[in-house]
Each structure stands twice: as structure tokens, then as C-alpha cells.
C-alpha positions as CSV (number, residue, x, y, z in Angstrom):
1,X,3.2,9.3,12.1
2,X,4.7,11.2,9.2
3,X,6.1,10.9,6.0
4,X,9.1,13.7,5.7
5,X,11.4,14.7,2.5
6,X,14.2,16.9,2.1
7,X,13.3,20.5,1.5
8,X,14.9,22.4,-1.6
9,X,18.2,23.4,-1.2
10,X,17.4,27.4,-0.8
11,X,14.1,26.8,1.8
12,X,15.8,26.9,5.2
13,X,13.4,27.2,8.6
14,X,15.3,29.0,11.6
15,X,14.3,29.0,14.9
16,X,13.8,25.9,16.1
17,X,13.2,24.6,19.7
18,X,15.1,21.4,20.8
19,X,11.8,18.9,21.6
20,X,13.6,15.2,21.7
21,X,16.0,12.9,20.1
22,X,16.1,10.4,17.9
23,X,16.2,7.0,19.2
24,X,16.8,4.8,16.3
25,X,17.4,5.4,12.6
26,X,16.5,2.8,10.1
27,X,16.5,1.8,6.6
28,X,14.5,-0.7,4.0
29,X,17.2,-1.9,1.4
30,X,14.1,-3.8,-0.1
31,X,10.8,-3.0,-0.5
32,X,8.3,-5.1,2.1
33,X,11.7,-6.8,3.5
34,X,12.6,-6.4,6.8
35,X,14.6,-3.3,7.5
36,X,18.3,-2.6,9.1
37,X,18.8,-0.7,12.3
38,X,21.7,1.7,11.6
39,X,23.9,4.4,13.7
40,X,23.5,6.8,10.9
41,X,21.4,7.7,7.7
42,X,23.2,9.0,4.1
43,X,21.1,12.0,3.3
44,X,21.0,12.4,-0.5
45,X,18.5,14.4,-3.0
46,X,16.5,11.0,-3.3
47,X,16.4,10.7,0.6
48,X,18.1,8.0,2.7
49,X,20.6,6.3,0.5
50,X,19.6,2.9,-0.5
51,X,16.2,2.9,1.0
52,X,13.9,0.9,-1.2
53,X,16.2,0.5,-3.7
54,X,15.0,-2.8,-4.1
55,X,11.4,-4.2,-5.2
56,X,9.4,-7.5,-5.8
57,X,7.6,-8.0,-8.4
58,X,5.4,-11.0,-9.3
59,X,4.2,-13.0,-12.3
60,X,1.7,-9.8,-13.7
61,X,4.9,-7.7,-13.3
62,X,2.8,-6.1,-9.9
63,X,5.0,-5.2,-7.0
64,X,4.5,-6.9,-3.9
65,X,3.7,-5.0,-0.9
66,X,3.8,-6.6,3.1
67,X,0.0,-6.2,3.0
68,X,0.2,-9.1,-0.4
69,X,2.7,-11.1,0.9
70,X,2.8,-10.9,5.0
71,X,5.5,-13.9,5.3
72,X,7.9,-11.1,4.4
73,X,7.8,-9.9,7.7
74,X,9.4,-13.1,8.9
75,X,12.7,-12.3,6.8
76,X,15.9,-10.6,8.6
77,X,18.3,-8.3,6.5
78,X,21.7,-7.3,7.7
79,X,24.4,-5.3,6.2
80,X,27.4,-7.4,5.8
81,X,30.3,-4.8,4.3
82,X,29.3,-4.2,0.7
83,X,26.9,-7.2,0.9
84,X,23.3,-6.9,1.5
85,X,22.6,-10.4,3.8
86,X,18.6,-11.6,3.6
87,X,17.5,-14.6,6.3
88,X,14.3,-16.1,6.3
89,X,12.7,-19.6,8.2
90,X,14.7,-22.3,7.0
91,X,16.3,-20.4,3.8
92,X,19.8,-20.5,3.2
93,X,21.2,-16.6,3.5
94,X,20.7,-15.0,0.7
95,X,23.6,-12.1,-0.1
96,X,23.3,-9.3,-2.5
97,X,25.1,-6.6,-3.8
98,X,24.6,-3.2,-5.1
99,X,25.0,-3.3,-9.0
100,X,26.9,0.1,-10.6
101,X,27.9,-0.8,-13.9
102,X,24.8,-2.0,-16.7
103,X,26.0,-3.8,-19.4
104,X,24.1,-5.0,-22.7
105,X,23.3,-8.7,-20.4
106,X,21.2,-6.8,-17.8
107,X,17.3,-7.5,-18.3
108,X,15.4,-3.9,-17.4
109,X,11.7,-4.0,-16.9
110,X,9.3,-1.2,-16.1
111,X,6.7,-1.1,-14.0
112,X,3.7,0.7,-12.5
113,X,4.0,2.0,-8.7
114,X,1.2,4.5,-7.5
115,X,0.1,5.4,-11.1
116,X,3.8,6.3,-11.9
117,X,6.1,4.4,-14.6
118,X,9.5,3.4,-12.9
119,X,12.1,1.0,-14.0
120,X,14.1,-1.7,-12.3
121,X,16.9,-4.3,-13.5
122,X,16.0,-7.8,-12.5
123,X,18.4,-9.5,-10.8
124,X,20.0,-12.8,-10.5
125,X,18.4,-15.7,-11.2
126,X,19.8,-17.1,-7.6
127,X,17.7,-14.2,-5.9
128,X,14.3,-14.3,-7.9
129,X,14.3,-18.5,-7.2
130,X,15.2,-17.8,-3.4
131,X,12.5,-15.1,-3.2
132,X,10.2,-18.0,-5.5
133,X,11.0,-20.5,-3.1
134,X,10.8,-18.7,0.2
135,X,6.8,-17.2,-0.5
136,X,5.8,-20.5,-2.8
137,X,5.3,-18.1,-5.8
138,X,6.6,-19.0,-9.2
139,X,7.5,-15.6,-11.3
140,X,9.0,-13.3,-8.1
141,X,11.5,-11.8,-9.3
142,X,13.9,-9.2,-7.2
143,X,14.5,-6.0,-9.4
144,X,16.8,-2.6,-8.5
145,X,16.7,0.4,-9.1
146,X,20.0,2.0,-10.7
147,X,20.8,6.2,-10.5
148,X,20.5,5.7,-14.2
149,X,16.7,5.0,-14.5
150,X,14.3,8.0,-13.8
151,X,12.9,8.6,-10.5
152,X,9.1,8.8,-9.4
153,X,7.4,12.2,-7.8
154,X,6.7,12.1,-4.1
155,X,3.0,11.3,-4.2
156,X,1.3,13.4,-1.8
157,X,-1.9,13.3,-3.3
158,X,-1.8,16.5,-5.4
159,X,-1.9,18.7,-2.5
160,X,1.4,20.0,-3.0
161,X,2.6,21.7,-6.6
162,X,6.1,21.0,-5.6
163,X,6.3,17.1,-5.4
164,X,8.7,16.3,-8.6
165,X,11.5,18.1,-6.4
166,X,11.1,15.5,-3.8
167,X,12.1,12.6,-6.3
168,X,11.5,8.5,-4.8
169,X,12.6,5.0,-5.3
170,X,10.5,2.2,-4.5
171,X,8.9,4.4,-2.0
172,X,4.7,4.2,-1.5
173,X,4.7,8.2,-1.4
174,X,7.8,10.0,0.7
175,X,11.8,9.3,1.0
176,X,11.4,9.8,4.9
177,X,8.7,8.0,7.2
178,X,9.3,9.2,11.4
179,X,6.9,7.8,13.7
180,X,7.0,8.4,17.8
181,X,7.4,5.7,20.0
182,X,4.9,7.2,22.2
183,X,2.0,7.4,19.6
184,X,2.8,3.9,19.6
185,X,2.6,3.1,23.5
186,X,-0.7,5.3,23.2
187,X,-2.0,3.4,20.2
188,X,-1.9,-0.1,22.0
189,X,-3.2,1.3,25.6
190,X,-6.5,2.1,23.1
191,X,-6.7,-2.1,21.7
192,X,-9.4,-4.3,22.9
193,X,-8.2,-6.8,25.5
194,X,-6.1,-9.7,24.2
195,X,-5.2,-8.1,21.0
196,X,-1.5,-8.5,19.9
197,X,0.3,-5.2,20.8
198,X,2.4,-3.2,17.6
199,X,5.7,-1.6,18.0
200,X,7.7,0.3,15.4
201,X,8.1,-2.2,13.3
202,X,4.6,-2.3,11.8
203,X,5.2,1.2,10.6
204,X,8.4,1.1,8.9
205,X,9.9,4.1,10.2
206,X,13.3,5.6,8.9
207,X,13.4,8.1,11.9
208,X,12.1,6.6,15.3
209,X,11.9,9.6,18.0
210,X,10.6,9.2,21.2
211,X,8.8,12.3,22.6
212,X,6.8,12.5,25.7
213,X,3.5,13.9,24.0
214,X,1.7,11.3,21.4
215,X,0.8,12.5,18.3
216,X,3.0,16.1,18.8
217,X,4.7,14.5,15.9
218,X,1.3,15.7,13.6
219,X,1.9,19.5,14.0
220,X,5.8,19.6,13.1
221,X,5.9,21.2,9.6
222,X,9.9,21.3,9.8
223,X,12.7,19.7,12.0
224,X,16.4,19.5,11.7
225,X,18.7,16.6,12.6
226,X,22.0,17.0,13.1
227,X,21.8,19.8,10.8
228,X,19.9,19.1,8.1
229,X,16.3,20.5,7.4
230,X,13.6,18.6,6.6
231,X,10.3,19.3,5.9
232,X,7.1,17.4,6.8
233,X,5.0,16.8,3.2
234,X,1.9,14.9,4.4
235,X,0.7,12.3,7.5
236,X,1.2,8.6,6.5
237,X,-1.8,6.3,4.9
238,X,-3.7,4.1,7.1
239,X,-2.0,1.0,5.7
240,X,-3.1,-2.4,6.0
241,X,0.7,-2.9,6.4
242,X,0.7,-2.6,10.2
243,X,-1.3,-5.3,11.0
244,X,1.0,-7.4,9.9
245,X,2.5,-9.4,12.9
246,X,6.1,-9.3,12.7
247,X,6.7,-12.4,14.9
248,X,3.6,-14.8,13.0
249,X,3.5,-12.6,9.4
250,X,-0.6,-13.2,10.9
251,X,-2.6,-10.1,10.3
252,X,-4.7,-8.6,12.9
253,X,-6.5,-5.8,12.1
254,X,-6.9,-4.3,15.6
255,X,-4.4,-1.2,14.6
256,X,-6.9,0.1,12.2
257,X,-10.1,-0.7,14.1
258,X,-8.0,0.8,17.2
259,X,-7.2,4.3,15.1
260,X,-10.5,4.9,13.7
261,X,-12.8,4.8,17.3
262,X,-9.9,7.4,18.4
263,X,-8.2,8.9,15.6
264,X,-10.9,9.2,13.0
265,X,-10.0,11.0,9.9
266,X,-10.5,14.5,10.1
267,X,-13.7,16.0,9.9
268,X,-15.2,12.0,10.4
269,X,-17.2,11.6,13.8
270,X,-19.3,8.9,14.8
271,X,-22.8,8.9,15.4
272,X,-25.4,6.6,15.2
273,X,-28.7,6.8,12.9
274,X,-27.8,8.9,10.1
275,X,-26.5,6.4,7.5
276,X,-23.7,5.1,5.8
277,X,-20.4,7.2,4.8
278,X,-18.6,6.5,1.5
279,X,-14.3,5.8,2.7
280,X,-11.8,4.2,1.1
281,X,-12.9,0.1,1.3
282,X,-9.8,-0.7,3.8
283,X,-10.9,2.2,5.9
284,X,-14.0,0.6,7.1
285,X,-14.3,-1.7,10.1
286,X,-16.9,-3.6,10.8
287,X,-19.5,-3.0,13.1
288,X,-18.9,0.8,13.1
289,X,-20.6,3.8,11.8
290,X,-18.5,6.5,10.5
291,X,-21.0,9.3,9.5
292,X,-20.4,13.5,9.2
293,X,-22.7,15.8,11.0
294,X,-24.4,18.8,9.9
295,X,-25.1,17.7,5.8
296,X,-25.5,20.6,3.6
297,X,-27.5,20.1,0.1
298,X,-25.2,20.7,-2.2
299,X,-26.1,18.7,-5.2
300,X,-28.2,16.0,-6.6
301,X,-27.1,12.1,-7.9
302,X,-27.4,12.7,-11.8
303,X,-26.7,9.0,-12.7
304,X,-26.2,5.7,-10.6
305,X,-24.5,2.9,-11.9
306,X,-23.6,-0.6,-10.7
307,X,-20.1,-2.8,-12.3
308,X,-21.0,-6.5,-12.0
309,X,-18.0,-8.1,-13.3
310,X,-15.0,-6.6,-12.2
311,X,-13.1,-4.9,-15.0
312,X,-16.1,-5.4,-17.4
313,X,-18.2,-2.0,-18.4
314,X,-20.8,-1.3,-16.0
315,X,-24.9,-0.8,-15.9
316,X,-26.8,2.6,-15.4
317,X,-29.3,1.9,-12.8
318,X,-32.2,3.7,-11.7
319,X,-31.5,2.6,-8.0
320,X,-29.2,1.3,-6.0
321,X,-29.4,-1.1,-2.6
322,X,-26.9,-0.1,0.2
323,X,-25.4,-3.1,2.2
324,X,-23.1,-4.1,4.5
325,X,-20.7,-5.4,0.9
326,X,-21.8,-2.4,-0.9
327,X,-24.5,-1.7,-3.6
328,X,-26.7,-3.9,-5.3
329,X,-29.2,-4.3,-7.2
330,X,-31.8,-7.0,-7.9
331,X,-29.9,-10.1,-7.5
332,X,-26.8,-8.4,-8.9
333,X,-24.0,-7.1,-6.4
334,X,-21.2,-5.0,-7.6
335,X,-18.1,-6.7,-8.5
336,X,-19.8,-9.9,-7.7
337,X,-17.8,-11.8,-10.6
338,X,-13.7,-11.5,-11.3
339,X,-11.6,-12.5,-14.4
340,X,-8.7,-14.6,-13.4
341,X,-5.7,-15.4,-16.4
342,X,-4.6,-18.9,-16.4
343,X,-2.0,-17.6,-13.4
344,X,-4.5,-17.2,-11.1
345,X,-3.9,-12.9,-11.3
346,X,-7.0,-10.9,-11.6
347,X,-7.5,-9.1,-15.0
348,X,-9.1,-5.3,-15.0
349,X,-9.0,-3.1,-17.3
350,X,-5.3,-1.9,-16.5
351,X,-4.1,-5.4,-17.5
352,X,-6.5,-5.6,-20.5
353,X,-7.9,-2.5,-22.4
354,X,-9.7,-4.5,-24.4
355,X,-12.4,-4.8,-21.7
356,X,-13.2,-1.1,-22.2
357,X,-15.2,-2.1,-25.5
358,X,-17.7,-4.3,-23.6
359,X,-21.1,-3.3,-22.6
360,X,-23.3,-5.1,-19.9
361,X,-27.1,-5.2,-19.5
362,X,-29.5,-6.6,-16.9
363,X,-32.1,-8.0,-18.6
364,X,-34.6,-9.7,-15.3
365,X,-32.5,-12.1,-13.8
366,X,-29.5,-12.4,-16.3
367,X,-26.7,-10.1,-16.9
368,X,-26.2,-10.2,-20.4
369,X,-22.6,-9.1,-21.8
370,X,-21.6,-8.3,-25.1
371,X,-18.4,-7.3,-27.0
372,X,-17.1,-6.4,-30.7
373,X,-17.7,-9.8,-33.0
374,X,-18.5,-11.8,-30.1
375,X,-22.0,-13.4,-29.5
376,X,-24.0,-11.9,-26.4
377,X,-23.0,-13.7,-22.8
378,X,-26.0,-15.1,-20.8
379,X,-25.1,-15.0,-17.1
380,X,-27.7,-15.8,-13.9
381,X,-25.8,-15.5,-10.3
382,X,-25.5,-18.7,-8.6
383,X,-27.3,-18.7,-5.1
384,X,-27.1,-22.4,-3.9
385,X,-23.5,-24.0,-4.0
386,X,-23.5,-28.3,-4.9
387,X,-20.4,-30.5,-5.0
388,X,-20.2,-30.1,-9.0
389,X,-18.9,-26.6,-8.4
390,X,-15.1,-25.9,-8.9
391,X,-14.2,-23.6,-6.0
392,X,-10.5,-21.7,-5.8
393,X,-8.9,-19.2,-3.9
394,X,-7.2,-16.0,-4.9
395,X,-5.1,-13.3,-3.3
């Protein structure tokens, strides 16, 4: 499962050997909306024309992903001549089109995607209240993306020096994502018994190919289609994405447990008895231990530190307790407490710099918080639970 770009103009790869053909081509008009089956792809510099030219974004101004809101995958899009046509349980349809000319009346927002600054024009106020209506969200709003704006940098992680000639959309990290459908079939011969099976589309593909080897797909650096080069930039996330059902919008998180006991990570192996490995928090299942064999000294901890309240300044520590949530220490676990605003979003220090000038202490059983001009916050975590206590949820 790869995510694939247009190469330069100039960097051409001969030689290639026929392996399969594409069985299906697709494309996402808007982001985390169900995508439309086509008979053909419009290659541009920016990728497949109007892939992702769409985004939601919701009350904090945050785009919403399939892994926030998993009801999306119970939408259906359809291209209706120059009309964009979006279904959903008991919604009327929903039809948009492409916007070309801006005028002076057109409200233009930015936003943050990835750690990159990318604009989009919000749209009607028909489509933000169907898209309101449709998750139960006040403040969703549908924005576009117009050839105008500027484009973000393919986000491979750093680990090319090329990526701003690769330029994306609404895209997580590549213009092109091609999957095999037999990585797929071999995928689902590998979950437990009675877990829901996944099929393509859990992983959003543009190009669907269906070649008799699984995971071949992982050692292509270049193919050509119908002529056109294209070059492989780096293997897709492990995204909480595809565990989205898209018959319930119920997540099930058998695809990652599934591809870490038989596609670990590379240079990850499992072993029992030597400890716990630091990965990404979604790349941790439960009841598993992901640990690397052979350490090699190479350094020693200089500081340890523990951040209590999310988004609030953090202690130095002089030790830290590993559990089964993370580090603790004393009574205090890390990000144990969360600032919400009056919308129920939770506020960090992206949302509020202000935050930065805090400074936290543990002083015996209370975490004592102070900031500029303000008086110093006694706090002592709460271990037994009584009716008095005002309990919500958030997402």
C-alpha cells in the first residue's frame, strides 16, 4: 500500500516489465467523503484532478478526518455532469459545484493540515448546514480549494529533499494512494475469527491493481500507466482510517492489530521479556509486546519529565513509572487533566500560546500551577468518583 506522485517532468524510468493491470481507478472529491469509481483519472502537476479538493472543517477551524467523524463513511458521492451529488441516511442529496471565479463576497479561511498553512473558500451556507445536520455538529463548514490559493508540499516525512515539486490539496501526504487487492485478500485471511473483513475501501485508494503476489506492490519505486511515469515517494501510514466500517461507520480495530503480529514496522520484532518499546500511541495494540533485539548503549537519559495537564508546561522528574497508559509518577499520570473551551474542543498550546508561560510543580500530593499575574492553582487528582461529579464526554 503506497502513496505515489508524479515524477518531474525530465526524470523518466525505461525499461519496465508489464506485471498487472489496473482494476479500478478512483477519486475523493472531498476529503473523508466517500469517493467516486471512475473509467479514467485527469493527471495534472497537483495529481488526480479534483481529488481532495474539498475539506471539512469544524468549530476550532480543525479538519475533519474519517478517523474523527466515522459516519462519513456512510455518505455516497456521485458525479452528476458538472455537479458534484453527496447522499447520506435520510439526507436530502446534497449537489455541488466546482467554483472558478472568486469575487469580493467569497469568505477564505486558512488552515493548518500536517504542520502546513493551506487555504480554502467556505462554501454555501446550504452545504456547511447539510454537513451540520448530517454529523450533529454545529460549526462544519465545507471549504475548497481554488488553483488560486497556494499548494502544500508532499509530506513524506523529510526523507526526501524534493517534496515541494510534488505540490497537494487536501491530501494527508501524497497526490496518488495504489493499494493491491491482493494485500487485501491476504490481510483479512491473517484477522482473528469473526472479525469484520476490509476491502479497498478502508484504504482510499486512487489506483486499485490487482496483482497475484501481496505486498509486490512495496518494492515498485516507478510504474507507468497508460503512459505516464510515476514514482513511488513513500509506503502509506498505518491509519486509524481503515477500521472504519464502511457499511456501520463502527470502528474495529482488527486491521491494525492484524498488520502489526504480521507486518510489523521495519526493524520491530516481537519478543517477550525485554520491556516496553516507545511507537507512535495509535501504533500500539493491546496485549502485545513490540520490543527490538540486540540494544546497543548508545546514550544516557539526561532529563525526565512528566506533562500533567495537557497543553500546560510540564515537571522535571527524577523518575518515571512505566504503565500500560504511559508514565507516571506518584499519583500523577501524564496528561491526566485536559482544557476544554466552552465548545467542548480541547485547548493545547497550538490553540493557545499563552499556555507556554505556565509552570507546574508537584509539591506531595498536589500539582500546583502557576502563571504571569495569576495566583498559584492547588490541584489533588480525584481517585473515588460520587454522584456530585459532573461527568462529559469528548471526541
Amino acid at each position: 500500500m503506497n502513496t505515489t506522485q508524479i515524477p518531474a517532468p525530465l526524470i523518466i524510468r525505461p525499461n519496465y516489465e508489464q506485471v498487472c493491470k489496473v482494476k479500478k481507478l478512483f477519486i475523493y472529491p472531498i476529503k473523508a467523503v466517500k469517493g467516486v469509481e471512475v473509467n479514467e483519472l485527469e493527471i495534472t502537476k497537483y495529481a488526480s484532478k479534483l481529488n481532495r479538493s474539498w475539506a471539512l472543517l469544524n468549530e476550532s477551524n480543525n479538519w475533519i478526518g474519517i478517523k474523527h467523524e466515522p459516519r462519513l463513511a456512510l455518505t455516497r458521492t456521485s458525479i452528476v455532469g458538472d455537479e458534484l451529488w453527496v447522499d447520506a441516511p435520510d439526507m436530502p442529496t446534497l449537489k455541488l459545484r466546482y467554483i472558478d471565479k472568486l469575487n469580493n463576497n467569497h469568505n477564505i479561511l486558512s488552515f493548518r493540515m500536517y504542520g502546513q498553512q493551506i487555504k480554502g473558500l467556505v462554501c454555501s451556507d446550504e452545504c456547511n448546514k447539510w454537513f451540520q445536520t448530517f454529523l450533529g455538529k454545529p460549526g462544519v463548514r465545507l471549504l475548497q480549494h481554488h488553483e488560486s490559493f497556494d499548494f502544500r508540499d508532499t509530506n513524506s516525512d523529510k526523507r526526501r529533499n524534493d517534496d515541494k515539486e510534488f505540490p497537494i490539496i487536501y491530501q494527508n501526504k501524497s497526490g496518488l494512494h495504489l493499494i493491491n487487492e491482493s494485500s487485501i485478500s491476504h490481510l483479512n485471511s491473517r484477522f482473528s475469527e469473526g472479525a469484520d473483513h476490509v476491502c479497498h475501501e478502508n484504504f482510499r485508494p486512487n489506483v486499485l491493481v490487482d496483482y497475484p503476489q501481496a505486498w509486490a506492490e512495496d518494492t515498485w519505486k516507478w510504474m507507468r500507466i497508460n503512459g505516464v511515469n510515476f514514482m513511488r515517494l513513500l509506503a502509506c501510514d498505518r491509519c486509524p482510517s481503515t477500521t472504519v466500517n464502511q457499511k456501520t461507520a463502527v470502528k474495529n480495530m482488527e486491521t491494525l492489530v492484524a498488520l502489526k503480529k504480521f507486518r510489523p514496522p521495519e526493524g520491530i520484532t516481537k519478543k517477550k521479556g525485554l520491556g516496553p518499546m516507545w511507537l507512535d500511541s495509535e501504533d500500539v495494540s493491546q496485549n502485545e509486546s513490540l520490543t527490538r533485539k540486540h540494544f546497543v548503549k548508545v546514550c544516557k537519559v539526561k532529563k525526565l519529565f512528566i506533562y500533567p495537564i495537557k497543553g500546560v508546561k510540564g515537571v522535571e522528574v527524577n523518575q518515571l513509572e512505566i504503565t500500560k497508559y504511559g508514565v507516571k509518577y506518584g499519583s500523577f499520570r501524564d496528561r491526566s487533566w485536559i482544557l476544554l473551551n466552552a465548545k467542548n474542543d480541547y485547548i493545547n498550546m497550538n490553540t493557545d500560546p499563552k499556555l507556554v508561560l505556565t509552570r507546574t510543580r508537584i509539591m506531595g500530593q498536589e500539582l500546583w500551577v502557576d502563571g504571569p499575574d495569576m495566583p498559584t492553582l492547588k490541584l489533588r487528582y480525584i481517585d473515588e468518583i460520587n454522584d456530585s461529579h459532573n461527568i462529559i464526554t469528548i471526541e
